[in-house]
N, C-alpha and C positions, 0 to 999 in steps of 0.2 A: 633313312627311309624317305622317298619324297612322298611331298603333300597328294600324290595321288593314290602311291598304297599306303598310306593311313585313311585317307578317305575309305577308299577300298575295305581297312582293318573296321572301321568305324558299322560301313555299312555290314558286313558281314554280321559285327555282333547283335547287330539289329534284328537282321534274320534269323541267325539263331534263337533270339528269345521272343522270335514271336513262333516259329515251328516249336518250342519248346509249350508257350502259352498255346499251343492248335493239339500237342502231342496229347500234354495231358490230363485238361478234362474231356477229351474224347476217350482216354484210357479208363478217366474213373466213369463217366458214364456207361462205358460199357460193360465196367464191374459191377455197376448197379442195376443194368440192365439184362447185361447175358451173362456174365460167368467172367472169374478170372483170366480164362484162354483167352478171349477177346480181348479182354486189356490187353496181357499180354502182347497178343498180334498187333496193337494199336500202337504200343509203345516202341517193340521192336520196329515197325513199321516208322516207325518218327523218327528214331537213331540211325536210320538208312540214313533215312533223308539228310538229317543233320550232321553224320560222316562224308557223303557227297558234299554239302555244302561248304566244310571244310578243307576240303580239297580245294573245292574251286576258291575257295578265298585263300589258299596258300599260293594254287597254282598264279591267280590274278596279282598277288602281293609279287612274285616273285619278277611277273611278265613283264609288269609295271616298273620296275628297277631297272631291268636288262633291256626295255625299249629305247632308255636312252642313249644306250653304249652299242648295244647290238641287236639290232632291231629283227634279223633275220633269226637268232637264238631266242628272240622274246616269243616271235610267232610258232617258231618247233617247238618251244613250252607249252605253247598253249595246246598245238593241235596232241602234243604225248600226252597233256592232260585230263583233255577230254577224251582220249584213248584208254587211259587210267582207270578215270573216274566210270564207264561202261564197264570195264571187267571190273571194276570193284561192285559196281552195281548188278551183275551177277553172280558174282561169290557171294556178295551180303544177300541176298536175296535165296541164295542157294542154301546157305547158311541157317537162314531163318526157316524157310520154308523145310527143308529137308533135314538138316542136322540137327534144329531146337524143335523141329513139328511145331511153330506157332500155327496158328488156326489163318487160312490164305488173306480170307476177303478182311478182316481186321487189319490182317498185316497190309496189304495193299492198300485200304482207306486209310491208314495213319500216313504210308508213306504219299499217298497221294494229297490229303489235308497238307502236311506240310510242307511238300513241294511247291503247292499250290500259294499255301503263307508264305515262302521264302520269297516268290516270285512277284508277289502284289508288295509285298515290304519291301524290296527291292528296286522298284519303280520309282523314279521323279526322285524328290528332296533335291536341298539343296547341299549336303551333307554330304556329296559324294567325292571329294576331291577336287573334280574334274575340274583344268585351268579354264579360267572364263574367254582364253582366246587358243589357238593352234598356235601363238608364239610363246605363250606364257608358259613354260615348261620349269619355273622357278625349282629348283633342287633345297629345300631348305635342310 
Protein backbone atom coordinates (compact mmCIF):
# COMPACT_ATOMS: atom_id res chain seq x y z
CA UNK A 1 0.00 0.00 0.00
CA UNK A 2 1.55 3.41 -0.60
CA UNK A 3 1.94 6.13 1.80
CA UNK A 4 -1.06 7.72 0.07
CA UNK A 5 -3.74 5.10 0.55
CA UNK A 6 -2.76 4.65 4.21
CA UNK A 7 -3.08 8.32 4.52
CA UNK A 8 -6.38 7.89 2.73
CA UNK A 9 -7.05 4.45 5.38
CA UNK A 10 -5.98 6.67 8.29
CA UNK A 11 -8.32 9.56 7.37
CA UNK A 12 -11.24 7.54 6.60
CA UNK A 13 -11.12 5.92 10.14
CA UNK A 14 -11.27 9.37 11.45
CA UNK A 15 -14.47 10.03 9.79
CA UNK A 16 -15.94 7.20 10.59
CA UNK A 17 -15.68 7.79 14.35
CA UNK A 18 -16.63 11.05 14.25
CA UNK A 19 -20.10 10.15 12.08
CA UNK A 20 -20.24 7.38 14.55
CA UNK A 21 -19.75 10.22 17.76
CA UNK A 22 -22.65 12.66 15.38
CA UNK A 23 -24.84 9.09 14.81
CA UNK A 24 -25.36 8.39 18.30
CA UNK A 25 -26.28 10.77 20.72
CA UNK A 26 -28.52 12.34 18.31
CA UNK A 27 -30.11 8.68 18.29
CA UNK A 28 -30.30 8.73 22.09
CA UNK A 29 -31.46 12.21 22.23
CA UNK A 30 -34.09 11.48 20.22
CA UNK A 31 -35.08 8.48 22.39
CA UNK A 32 -35.39 10.62 25.11
CA UNK A 33 -37.09 13.16 23.31
CA UNK A 34 -39.53 11.54 20.74
CA UNK A 35 -39.80 7.90 20.82
CA UNK A 36 -37.75 4.90 19.84
CA UNK A 37 -38.81 5.36 15.84
CA UNK A 38 -36.79 8.51 15.76
CA UNK A 39 -33.81 6.94 17.03
CA UNK A 40 -34.28 4.51 15.07
CA UNK A 41 -34.41 6.72 11.85
CA UNK A 42 -31.36 8.57 13.36
CA UNK A 43 -29.25 5.67 13.47
CA UNK A 44 -30.32 3.95 10.28
CA UNK A 45 -29.82 7.45 8.83
CA UNK A 46 -25.98 7.37 10.19
CA UNK A 47 -25.23 3.77 8.78
CA UNK A 48 -26.22 5.29 5.33
CA UNK A 49 -23.85 7.69 5.69
CA UNK A 50 -21.17 5.60 7.08
CA UNK A 51 -21.62 2.51 4.30
CA UNK A 52 -21.26 5.48 1.67
CA UNK A 53 -18.15 6.50 3.41
CA UNK A 54 -16.80 3.14 3.08
CA UNK A 55 -17.08 3.00 -0.23
CA UNK A 56 -15.51 5.82 -1.02
CA UNK A 57 -12.55 5.05 1.23
CA UNK A 58 -12.26 1.65 -0.58
CA UNK A 59 -13.02 3.14 -3.90
CA UNK A 60 -9.94 6.07 -2.97
CA UNK A 61 -7.58 3.24 -1.42
CA UNK A 62 -7.91 1.39 -4.42
CA UNK A 63 -7.65 4.63 -7.08
CA UNK A 64 -4.64 5.62 -5.28
CA UNK A 65 -2.52 2.20 -5.96
CA UNK A 66 -3.63 1.99 -9.61
CA UNK A 67 -2.73 5.83 -10.39
CA UNK A 68 0.55 4.86 -10.43
CA UNK A 69 0.61 2.02 -12.89
CA UNK A 70 -2.51 3.07 -14.71
CA UNK A 71 -3.74 6.18 -14.32
CA UNK A 72 -6.59 5.96 -16.94
CA UNK A 73 -7.98 2.62 -14.89
CA UNK A 74 -7.57 4.79 -11.48
CA UNK A 75 -9.86 7.70 -12.99
CA UNK A 76 -12.73 4.79 -14.39
CA UNK A 77 -12.49 3.72 -10.64
CA UNK A 78 -13.30 6.56 -9.56
CA UNK A 79 -16.05 7.86 -11.77
CA UNK A 80 -17.88 3.65 -11.36
CA UNK A 81 -17.56 4.48 -7.93
CA UNK A 82 -19.30 7.39 -7.47
CA UNK A 83 -21.79 5.58 -9.94
CA UNK A 84 -21.96 2.97 -7.16
CA UNK A 85 -22.01 4.75 -4.24
CA UNK A 86 -25.53 6.96 -5.96
CA UNK A 87 -27.44 3.56 -6.55
CA UNK A 88 -26.29 2.34 -3.31
CA UNK A 89 -27.49 5.52 -1.82
CA UNK A 90 -30.85 4.86 -3.19
CA UNK A 91 -31.38 1.37 -2.40
CA UNK A 92 -30.14 2.27 1.19
CA UNK A 93 -32.47 4.77 1.40
CA UNK A 94 -35.21 2.78 -0.19
CA UNK A 95 -34.41 0.34 2.11
CA UNK A 96 -34.78 2.23 5.15
CA UNK A 97 -37.48 4.37 4.26
CA UNK A 98 -39.79 1.73 2.47
CA UNK A 99 -38.75 -1.80 3.62
CA UNK A 100 -37.76 -1.05 7.53
CA UNK A 101 -40.59 2.18 7.56
CA UNK A 102 -38.02 4.11 9.79
CA UNK A 103 -39.68 7.45 10.51
CA UNK A 104 -38.19 9.90 7.11
CA UNK A 105 -37.15 13.22 8.65
CA UNK A 106 -34.95 11.27 11.54
CA UNK A 107 -33.56 9.06 9.02
CA UNK A 108 -32.61 11.96 6.69
CA UNK A 109 -31.19 14.26 9.87
CA UNK A 110 -28.78 11.39 10.94
CA UNK A 111 -27.88 10.81 7.35
CA UNK A 112 -27.40 14.32 6.82
CA UNK A 113 -25.39 15.18 10.56
CA UNK A 114 -23.13 12.76 9.50
CA UNK A 115 -22.38 13.48 6.22
CA UNK A 116 -21.94 16.61 7.27
CA UNK A 117 -19.18 15.25 10.33
CA UNK A 118 -17.45 13.12 7.52
CA UNK A 119 -16.92 16.21 5.40
CA UNK A 120 -15.73 18.90 8.12
CA UNK A 121 -13.32 15.78 9.72
CA UNK A 122 -12.11 15.30 6.42
CA UNK A 123 -10.87 18.83 5.70
CA UNK A 124 -7.05 20.00 6.23
CA UNK A 125 -4.70 17.90 8.66
CA UNK A 126 -1.70 16.99 7.99
CA UNK A 127 -2.39 13.22 8.19
CA UNK A 128 -3.58 12.71 4.96
CA UNK A 129 -0.82 11.07 3.09
CA UNK A 130 -0.54 13.42 0.38
CA UNK A 131 3.43 13.77 -1.02
CA UNK A 132 4.62 17.20 0.06
CA UNK A 133 5.63 17.70 -3.77
CA UNK A 134 3.96 16.29 -7.38
CA UNK A 135 7.47 14.47 -7.61
CA UNK A 136 7.52 12.61 -4.37
CA UNK A 137 5.43 9.84 -5.28
CA UNK A 138 7.64 7.57 -2.82
CA UNK A 139 6.08 3.74 -3.02
CA UNK A 140 7.04 2.66 0.50
Amino acid sequence: MTRMAEGIARRGRLVLMVQILLAVPLALGLWAGIGREAALGALGGGAIAMILMGMLRWTMQRATVLAVEAPKDSLNLMYAGAALRFIALILLFAVALGGLKLSPAPTVGGFVLAMLGGAIASRGGKDSGRPASKTDLTLD
